[in-house]
C-alpha positions as CSV (number, residue, x, y, z in Angstrom):
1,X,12.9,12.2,-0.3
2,X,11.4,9.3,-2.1
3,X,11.8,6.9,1.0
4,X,9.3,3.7,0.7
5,X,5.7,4.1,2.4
6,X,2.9,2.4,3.4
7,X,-0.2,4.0,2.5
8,X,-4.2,3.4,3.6
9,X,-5.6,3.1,0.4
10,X,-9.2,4.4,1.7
11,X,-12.5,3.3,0.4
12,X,-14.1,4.0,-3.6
13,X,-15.7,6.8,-1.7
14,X,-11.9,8.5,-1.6
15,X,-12.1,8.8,-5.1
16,X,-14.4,11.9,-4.7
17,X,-14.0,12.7,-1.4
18,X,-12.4,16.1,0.0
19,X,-11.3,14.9,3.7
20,X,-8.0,15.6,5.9
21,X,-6.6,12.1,4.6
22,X,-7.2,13.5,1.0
23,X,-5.2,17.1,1.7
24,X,-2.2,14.8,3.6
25,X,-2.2,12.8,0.3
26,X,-2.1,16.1,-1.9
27,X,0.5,17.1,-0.1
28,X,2.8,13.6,-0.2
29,X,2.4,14.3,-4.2
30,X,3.5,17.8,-3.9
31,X,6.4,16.6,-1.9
32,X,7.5,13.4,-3.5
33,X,8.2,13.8,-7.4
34,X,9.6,10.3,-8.4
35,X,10.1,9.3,-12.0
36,X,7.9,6.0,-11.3
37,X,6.2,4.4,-8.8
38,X,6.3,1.0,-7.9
39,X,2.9,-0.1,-5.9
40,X,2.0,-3.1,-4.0
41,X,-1.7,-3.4,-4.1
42,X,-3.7,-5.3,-0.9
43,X,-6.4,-5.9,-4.1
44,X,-3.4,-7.3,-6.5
45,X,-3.6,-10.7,-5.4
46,X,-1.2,-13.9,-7.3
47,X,0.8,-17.0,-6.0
48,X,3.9,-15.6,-7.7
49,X,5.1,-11.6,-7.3
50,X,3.5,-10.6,-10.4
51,X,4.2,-7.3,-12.2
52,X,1.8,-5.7,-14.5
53,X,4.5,-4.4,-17.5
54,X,3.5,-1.9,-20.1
55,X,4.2,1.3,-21.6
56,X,0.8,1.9,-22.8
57,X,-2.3,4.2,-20.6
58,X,-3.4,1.5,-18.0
59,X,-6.2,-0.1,-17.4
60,X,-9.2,0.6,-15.2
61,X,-10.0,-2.0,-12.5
62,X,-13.4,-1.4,-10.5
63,X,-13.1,-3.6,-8.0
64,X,-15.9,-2.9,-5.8
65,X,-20.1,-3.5,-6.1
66,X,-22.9,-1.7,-5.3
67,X,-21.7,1.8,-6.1
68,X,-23.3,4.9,-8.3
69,X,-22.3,4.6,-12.2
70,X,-19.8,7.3,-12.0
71,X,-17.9,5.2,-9.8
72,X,-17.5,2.9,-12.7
73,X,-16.9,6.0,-14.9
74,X,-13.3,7.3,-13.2
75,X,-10.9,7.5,-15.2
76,X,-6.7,7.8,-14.3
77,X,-4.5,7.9,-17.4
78,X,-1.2,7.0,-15.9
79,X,1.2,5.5,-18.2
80,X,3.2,2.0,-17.2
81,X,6.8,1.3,-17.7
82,X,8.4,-1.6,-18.8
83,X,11.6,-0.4,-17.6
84,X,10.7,-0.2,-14.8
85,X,8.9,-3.2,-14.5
86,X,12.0,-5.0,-15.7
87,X,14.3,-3.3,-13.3
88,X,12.2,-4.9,-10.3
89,X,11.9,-8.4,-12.2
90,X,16.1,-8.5,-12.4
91,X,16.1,-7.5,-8.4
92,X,13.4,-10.1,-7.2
93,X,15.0,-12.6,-9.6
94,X,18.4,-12.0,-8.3
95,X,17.0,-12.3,-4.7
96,X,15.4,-15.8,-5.7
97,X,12.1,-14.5,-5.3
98,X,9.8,-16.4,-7.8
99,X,8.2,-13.3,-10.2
100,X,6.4,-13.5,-13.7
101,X,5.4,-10.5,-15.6
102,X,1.2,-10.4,-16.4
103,X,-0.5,-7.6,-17.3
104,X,-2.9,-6.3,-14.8
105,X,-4.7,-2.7,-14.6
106,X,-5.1,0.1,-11.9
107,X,-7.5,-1.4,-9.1
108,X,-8.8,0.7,-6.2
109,X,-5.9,0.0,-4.2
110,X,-4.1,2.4,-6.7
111,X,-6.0,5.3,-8.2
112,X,-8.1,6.7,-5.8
113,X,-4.6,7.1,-3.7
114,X,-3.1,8.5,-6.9
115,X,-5.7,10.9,-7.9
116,X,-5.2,13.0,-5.2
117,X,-1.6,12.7,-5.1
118,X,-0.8,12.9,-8.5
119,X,-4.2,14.0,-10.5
120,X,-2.6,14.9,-13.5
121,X,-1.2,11.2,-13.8
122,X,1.9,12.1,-15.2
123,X,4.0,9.5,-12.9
124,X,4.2,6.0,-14.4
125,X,3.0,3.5,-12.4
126,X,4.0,-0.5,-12.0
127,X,1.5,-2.4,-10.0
128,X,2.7,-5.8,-8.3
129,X,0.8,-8.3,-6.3
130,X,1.2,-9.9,-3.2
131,X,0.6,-13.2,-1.8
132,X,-1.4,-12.6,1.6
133,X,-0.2,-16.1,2.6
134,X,3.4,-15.8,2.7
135,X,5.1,-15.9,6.1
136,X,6.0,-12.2,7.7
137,X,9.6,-13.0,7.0
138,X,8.9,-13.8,3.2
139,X,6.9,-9.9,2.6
140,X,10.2,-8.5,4.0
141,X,12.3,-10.2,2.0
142,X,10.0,-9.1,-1.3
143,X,10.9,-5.7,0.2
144,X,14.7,-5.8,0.9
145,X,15.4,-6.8,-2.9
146,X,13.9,-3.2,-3.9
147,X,15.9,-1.5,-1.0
148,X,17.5,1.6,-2.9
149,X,15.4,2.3,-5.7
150,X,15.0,5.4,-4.5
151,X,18.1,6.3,-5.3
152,X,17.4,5.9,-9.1
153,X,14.2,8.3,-8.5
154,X,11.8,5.0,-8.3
155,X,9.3,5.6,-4.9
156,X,8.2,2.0,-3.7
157,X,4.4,2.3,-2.1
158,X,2.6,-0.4,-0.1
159,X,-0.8,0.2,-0.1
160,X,-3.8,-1.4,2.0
161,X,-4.7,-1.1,5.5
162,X,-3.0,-1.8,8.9
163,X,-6.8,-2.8,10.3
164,X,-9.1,-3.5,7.9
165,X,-12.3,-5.9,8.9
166,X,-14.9,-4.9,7.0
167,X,-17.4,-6.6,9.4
168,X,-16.5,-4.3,11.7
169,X,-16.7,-1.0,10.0
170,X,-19.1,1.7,11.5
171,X,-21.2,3.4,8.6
172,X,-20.4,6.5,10.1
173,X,-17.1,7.6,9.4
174,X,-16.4,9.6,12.7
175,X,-18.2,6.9,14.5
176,X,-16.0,6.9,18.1
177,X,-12.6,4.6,17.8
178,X,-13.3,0.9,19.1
179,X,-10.8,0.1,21.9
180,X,-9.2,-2.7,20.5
181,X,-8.4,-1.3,17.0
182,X,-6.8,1.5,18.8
183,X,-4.7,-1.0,21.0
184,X,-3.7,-3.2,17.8
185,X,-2.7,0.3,15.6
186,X,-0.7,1.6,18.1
187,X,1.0,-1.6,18.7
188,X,2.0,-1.7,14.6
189,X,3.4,1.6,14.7
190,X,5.3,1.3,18.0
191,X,7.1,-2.2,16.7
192,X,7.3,-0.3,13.2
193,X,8.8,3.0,14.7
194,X,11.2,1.0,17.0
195,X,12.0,-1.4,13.6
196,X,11.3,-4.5,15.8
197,X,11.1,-6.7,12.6
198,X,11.3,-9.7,15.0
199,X,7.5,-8.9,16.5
200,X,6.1,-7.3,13.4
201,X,7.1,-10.7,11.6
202,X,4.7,-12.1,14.6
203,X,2.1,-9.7,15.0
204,X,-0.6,-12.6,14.2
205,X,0.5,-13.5,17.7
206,X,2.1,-10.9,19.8
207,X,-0.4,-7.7,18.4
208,X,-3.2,-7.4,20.8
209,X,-6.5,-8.3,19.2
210,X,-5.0,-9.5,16.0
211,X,-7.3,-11.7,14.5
212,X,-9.8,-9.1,15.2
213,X,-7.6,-6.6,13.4
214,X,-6.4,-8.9,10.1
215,X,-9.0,-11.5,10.1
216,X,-7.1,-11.6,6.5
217,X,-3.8,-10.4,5.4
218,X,-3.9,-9.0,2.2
219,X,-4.1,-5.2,3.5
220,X,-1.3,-5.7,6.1
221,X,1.2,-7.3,4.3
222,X,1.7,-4.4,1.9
223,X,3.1,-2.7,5.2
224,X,5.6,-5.5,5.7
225,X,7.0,-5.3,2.0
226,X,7.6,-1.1,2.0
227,X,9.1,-1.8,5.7
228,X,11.6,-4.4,3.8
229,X,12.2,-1.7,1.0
230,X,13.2,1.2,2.9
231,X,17.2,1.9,4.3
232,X,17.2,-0.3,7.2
233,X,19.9,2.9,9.2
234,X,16.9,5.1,7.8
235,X,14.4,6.6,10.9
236,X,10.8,5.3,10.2
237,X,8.1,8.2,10.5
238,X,4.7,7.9,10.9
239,X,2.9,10.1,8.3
240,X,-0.7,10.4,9.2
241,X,-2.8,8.4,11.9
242,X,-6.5,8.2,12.3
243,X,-9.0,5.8,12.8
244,X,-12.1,5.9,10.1
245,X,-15.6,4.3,10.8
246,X,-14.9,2.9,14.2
247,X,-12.2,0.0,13.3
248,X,-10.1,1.4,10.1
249,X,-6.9,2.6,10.8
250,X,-5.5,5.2,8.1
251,X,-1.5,4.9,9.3
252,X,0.8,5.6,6.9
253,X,4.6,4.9,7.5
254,X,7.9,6.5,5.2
255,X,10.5,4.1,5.8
Protein backbone atom coordinates (compact mmCIF):
# COMPACT_ATOMS: atom_id res chain seq x y z
CA UNK A 1 0.00 0.00 0.00
CA UNK A 2 1.79 3.18 -1.10
CA UNK A 3 -1.05 5.50 0.43
CA UNK A 4 0.41 9.25 1.09
CA UNK A 5 1.85 9.96 4.70
CA UNK A 6 2.90 12.46 6.84
CA UNK A 7 5.97 11.80 8.52
CA UNK A 8 7.96 13.59 11.75
CA UNK A 9 11.08 14.12 10.18
CA UNK A 10 13.01 14.05 13.78
CA UNK A 11 16.00 16.04 14.61
CA UNK A 12 20.00 15.59 12.96
CA UNK A 13 20.38 13.45 15.93
CA UNK A 14 17.91 10.77 14.05
CA UNK A 15 20.46 10.34 11.59
CA UNK A 16 22.42 8.16 14.08
CA UNK A 17 20.06 7.40 16.46
CA UNK A 18 18.61 3.70 17.25
CA UNK A 19 15.13 4.71 18.99
CA UNK A 20 11.46 3.14 18.65
CA UNK A 21 10.63 6.09 15.98
CA UNK A 22 13.78 4.75 14.06
CA UNK A 23 12.50 0.76 14.12
CA UNK A 24 8.62 2.16 13.10
CA UNK A 25 10.58 3.92 10.20
CA UNK A 26 12.53 0.65 9.30
CA UNK A 27 9.66 -0.98 9.18
CA UNK A 28 7.51 1.65 6.83
CA UNK A 29 10.57 0.92 4.34
CA UNK A 30 10.25 -2.73 4.61
CA UNK A 31 6.60 -2.27 4.00
CA UNK A 32 6.24 0.35 1.37
CA UNK A 33 8.51 -0.40 -1.90
CA UNK A 34 7.53 2.45 -4.23
CA UNK A 35 9.45 3.10 -7.50
CA UNK A 36 9.93 6.91 -6.32
CA UNK A 37 9.09 9.05 -3.79
CA UNK A 38 7.78 12.34 -3.99
CA UNK A 39 8.62 14.43 -0.54
CA UNK A 40 7.45 17.68 0.66
CA UNK A 41 10.10 19.02 3.00
CA UNK A 42 9.06 21.61 6.10
CA UNK A 43 12.97 22.80 5.31
CA UNK A 44 12.20 23.14 1.42
CA UNK A 45 10.92 26.47 1.51
CA UNK A 46 9.98 28.80 -2.13
CA UNK A 47 7.04 31.21 -3.16
CA UNK A 48 6.26 28.86 -6.10
CA UNK A 49 5.87 24.78 -5.66
CA UNK A 50 9.32 24.15 -6.66
CA UNK A 51 10.61 20.69 -7.66
CA UNK A 52 14.19 19.78 -7.43
CA UNK A 53 14.55 17.54 -11.14
CA UNK A 54 17.48 15.40 -11.78
CA UNK A 55 18.61 12.10 -12.62
CA UNK A 56 21.91 12.46 -11.19
CA UNK A 57 23.14 11.28 -7.10
CA UNK A 58 21.62 14.23 -5.12
CA UNK A 59 22.96 16.60 -3.23
CA UNK A 60 23.68 16.95 0.43
CA UNK A 61 21.94 19.78 2.32
CA UNK A 62 23.13 20.24 6.16
CA UNK A 63 20.83 22.37 7.28
CA UNK A 64 21.45 22.62 10.83
CA UNK A 65 24.52 24.40 13.18
CA UNK A 66 26.35 23.60 15.92
CA UNK A 67 26.74 19.89 15.38
CA UNK A 68 29.94 17.25 15.49
CA UNK A 69 31.79 17.12 11.90
CA UNK A 70 30.36 13.80 11.12
CA UNK A 71 27.11 15.28 10.98
CA UNK A 72 28.34 17.24 8.10
CA UNK A 73 30.01 14.02 6.78
CA UNK A 74 26.52 11.79 6.11
CA UNK A 75 26.17 10.86 3.14
CA UNK A 76 22.66 9.32 1.14
CA UNK A 77 23.24 8.51 -2.49
CA UNK A 78 19.71 8.49 -3.70
CA UNK A 79 19.22 9.07 -7.30
CA UNK A 80 16.45 11.83 -8.55
CA UNK A 81 14.13 11.46 -11.41
CA UNK A 82 13.20 13.76 -13.92
CA UNK A 83 10.30 11.69 -14.80
CA UNK A 84 9.11 11.86 -12.13
CA UNK A 85 9.55 15.33 -11.44
CA UNK A 86 7.90 16.09 -14.68
CA UNK A 87 4.90 13.88 -13.98
CA UNK A 88 4.06 16.15 -10.86
CA UNK A 89 4.98 19.53 -12.84
CA UNK A 90 2.10 18.32 -15.66
CA UNK A 91 -0.44 17.55 -12.46
CA UNK A 92 0.23 20.86 -10.49
CA UNK A 93 0.21 22.66 -13.88
CA UNK A 94 -3.01 21.14 -14.94
CA UNK A 95 -4.45 22.06 -11.46
CA UNK A 96 -3.31 25.82 -11.93
CA UNK A 97 -1.04 25.55 -9.30
CA UNK A 98 1.94 27.92 -10.12
CA UNK A 99 5.34 25.32 -10.10
CA UNK A 100 8.90 25.84 -11.63
CA UNK A 101 11.45 23.23 -11.70
CA UNK A 102 15.03 24.33 -9.53
CA UNK A 103 17.41 22.09 -8.48
CA UNK A 104 17.66 21.68 -4.87
CA UNK A 105 19.51 18.76 -2.75
CA UNK A 106 18.44 16.36 0.11
CA UNK A 107 17.95 18.64 3.41
CA UNK A 108 17.42 17.08 6.85
CA UNK A 109 13.80 17.03 6.25
CA UNK A 110 14.64 14.04 3.87
CA UNK A 111 17.56 11.79 4.67
CA UNK A 112 17.71 11.23 8.10
CA UNK A 113 13.84 9.87 7.51
CA UNK A 114 15.23 7.97 4.48
CA UNK A 115 18.24 6.35 5.97
CA UNK A 116 16.44 4.39 8.12
CA UNK A 117 13.70 3.56 5.80
CA UNK A 118 15.51 3.06 2.86
CA UNK A 119 19.46 2.84 3.85
CA UNK A 120 20.52 1.40 0.74
CA UNK A 121 18.98 4.51 -1.16
CA UNK A 122 17.96 2.67 -3.99
CA UNK A 123 14.42 4.64 -4.24
CA UNK A 124 14.59 7.87 -6.22
CA UNK A 125 13.66 10.70 -4.60
CA UNK A 126 11.92 14.26 -5.86
CA UNK A 127 11.99 16.85 -3.26
CA UNK A 128 9.34 19.86 -3.50
CA UNK A 129 8.89 22.89 -1.39
CA UNK A 130 6.20 24.43 0.26
CA UNK A 131 5.09 27.84 0.93
CA UNK A 132 4.36 28.03 4.83
CA UNK A 133 2.18 31.00 3.99
CA UNK A 134 -0.46 29.68 1.82
CA UNK A 135 -3.97 29.41 3.32
CA UNK A 136 -4.93 25.70 4.70
CA UNK A 137 -7.24 25.42 1.75
CA UNK A 138 -4.32 26.22 -0.77
CA UNK A 139 -1.76 23.05 0.89
CA UNK A 140 -4.83 20.79 0.14
CA UNK A 141 -5.27 21.72 -3.04
CA UNK A 142 -1.22 21.18 -3.76
CA UNK A 143 -2.22 17.72 -2.47
CA UNK A 144 -5.47 16.74 -4.36
CA UNK A 145 -3.53 17.33 -7.79
CA UNK A 146 -1.16 14.32 -6.80
CA UNK A 147 -4.19 12.22 -5.63
CA UNK A 148 -3.47 8.71 -7.26
CA UNK A 149 0.02 8.52 -7.86
CA UNK A 150 0.13 5.69 -6.03
CA UNK A 151 -1.37 3.88 -8.37
CA UNK A 152 1.60 4.39 -10.81
CA UNK A 153 3.90 3.07 -7.72
CA UNK A 154 4.85 6.85 -6.84
CA UNK A 155 4.48 7.15 -2.61
CA UNK A 156 3.81 11.00 -1.82
CA UNK A 157 5.48 11.87 1.81
CA UNK A 158 4.88 15.11 3.78
CA UNK A 159 7.46 15.47 6.09
CA UNK A 160 7.84 18.02 9.22
CA UNK A 161 6.20 18.11 12.49
CA UNK A 162 2.61 18.48 13.70
CA UNK A 163 4.16 20.60 16.96
CA UNK A 164 7.28 21.89 16.48
CA UNK A 165 8.43 25.06 18.69
CA UNK A 166 11.75 24.81 19.14
CA UNK A 167 11.61 27.29 22.16
CA UNK A 168 9.77 24.96 23.79
CA UNK A 169 11.76 21.76 23.41
CA UNK A 170 12.93 19.98 26.68
CA UNK A 171 16.69 18.84 26.23
CA UNK A 172 15.70 15.73 27.59
CA UNK A 173 14.02 13.58 25.18
CA UNK A 174 11.70 11.69 27.68
CA UNK A 175 11.26 14.86 29.47
CA UNK A 176 7.21 14.38 30.74
CA UNK A 177 4.60 15.61 27.85
CA UNK A 178 3.55 19.33 28.43
CA UNK A 179 -0.37 19.51 28.67
CA UNK A 180 -0.99 21.64 25.99
CA UNK A 181 0.97 19.89 23.23
CA UNK A 182 -0.82 16.87 24.09
CA UNK A 183 -4.32 18.76 23.85
CA UNK A 184 -3.17 20.39 20.40
CA UNK A 185 -1.82 16.71 18.89
CA UNK A 186 -4.64 14.91 19.76
CA UNK A 187 -6.90 17.54 18.38
CA UNK A 188 -4.88 17.11 14.74
CA UNK A 189 -5.28 13.57 14.70
CA UNK A 190 -8.96 13.43 15.85
CA UNK A 191 -9.96 16.20 12.90
CA UNK A 192 -7.40 14.16 10.60
CA UNK A 193 -8.89 10.71 11.52
CA UNK A 194 -12.50 11.97 11.22
CA UNK A 195 -11.25 13.91 7.76
CA UNK A 196 -12.80 17.14 9.11
CA UNK A 197 -10.92 19.23 6.25
CA UNK A 198 -13.25 22.12 7.29
CA UNK A 199 -11.43 22.52 10.94
CA UNK A 200 -8.05 21.22 9.96
CA UNK A 201 -8.11 24.14 7.18
CA UNK A 202 -8.77 26.26 10.64
CA UNK A 203 -6.65 24.81 13.15
CA UNK A 204 -4.74 28.26 13.56
CA UNK A 205 -8.09 29.04 15.26
CA UNK A 206 -10.11 26.16 16.41
CA UNK A 207 -6.82 23.77 17.74
CA UNK A 208 -6.40 24.42 21.25
CA UNK A 209 -3.09 26.15 22.05
CA UNK A 210 -2.25 26.68 18.39
CA UNK A 211 0.02 29.43 18.33
CA UNK A 212 1.83 27.68 21.02
CA UNK A 213 1.84 24.59 18.83
CA UNK A 214 2.88 26.30 15.14
CA UNK A 215 4.23 29.57 16.20
CA UNK A 216 5.24 28.93 12.27
CA UNK A 217 3.88 26.80 9.71
CA UNK A 218 6.39 25.37 7.69
CA UNK A 219 6.35 21.83 9.63
CA UNK A 220 2.50 21.61 9.63
CA UNK A 221 1.67 22.28 6.41
CA UNK A 222 3.48 19.26 4.93
CA UNK A 223 0.56 17.40 6.89
CA UNK A 224 -2.15 19.38 5.04
CA UNK A 225 -0.56 18.57 1.47
CA UNK A 226 -0.19 14.43 2.03
CA UNK A 227 -3.91 14.83 3.64
CA UNK A 228 -4.88 16.48 0.08
CA UNK A 229 -2.96 13.59 -1.79
CA UNK A 230 -4.40 10.59 -0.32
CA UNK A 231 -8.07 8.80 -1.68
CA UNK A 232 -10.42 11.04 -0.01
CA UNK A 233 -13.08 7.25 0.38
CA UNK A 234 -9.62 6.05 1.83
CA UNK A 235 -9.65 5.47 6.01
CA UNK A 236 -6.84 7.73 7.51
CA UNK A 237 -4.60 5.71 10.07
CA UNK A 238 -2.43 7.01 12.49
CA UNK A 239 0.95 5.40 12.26
CA UNK A 240 2.99 6.20 15.23
CA UNK A 241 2.33 8.82 18.10
CA UNK A 242 4.63 10.11 20.73
CA UNK A 243 5.65 13.12 22.17
CA UNK A 244 9.65 13.81 22.16
CA UNK A 245 11.43 16.43 24.52
CA UNK A 246 8.37 17.68 26.22
CA UNK A 247 6.51 19.61 23.18
CA UNK A 248 7.35 17.56 19.83
CA UNK A 249 4.89 15.52 18.54
CA UNK A 250 6.22 12.54 16.32
CA UNK A 251 2.40 11.67 14.56
CA UNK A 252 2.61 10.25 11.47
CA UNK A 253 -0.66 9.75 9.39
CA UNK A 254 -1.16 7.18 5.99
CA UNK A 255 -3.85 8.73 4.18
Amino acid sequence: MLSPVFLAHGSPFTIFEESDYTQFLKRFGQENRPRAIVIFSAHFESEITTIAATDDVHEMVYDYYGFPDSFYQVQYPARGSTIVASIVEERLKRHNIPVQQKYRGLDHGVFPIMMHAYPEADVPIVPVSVNPFLPARQQIAIGEALQGLEEEGILVIGSGFVSHNLRALDRDKDAPPRDWAVEFKNWIRDKAVERDIESLSQYEVLAPHAALAVPRPEHFVPLLIALGSGTPERNIRVLYDTVEHGTGSTLCFQF
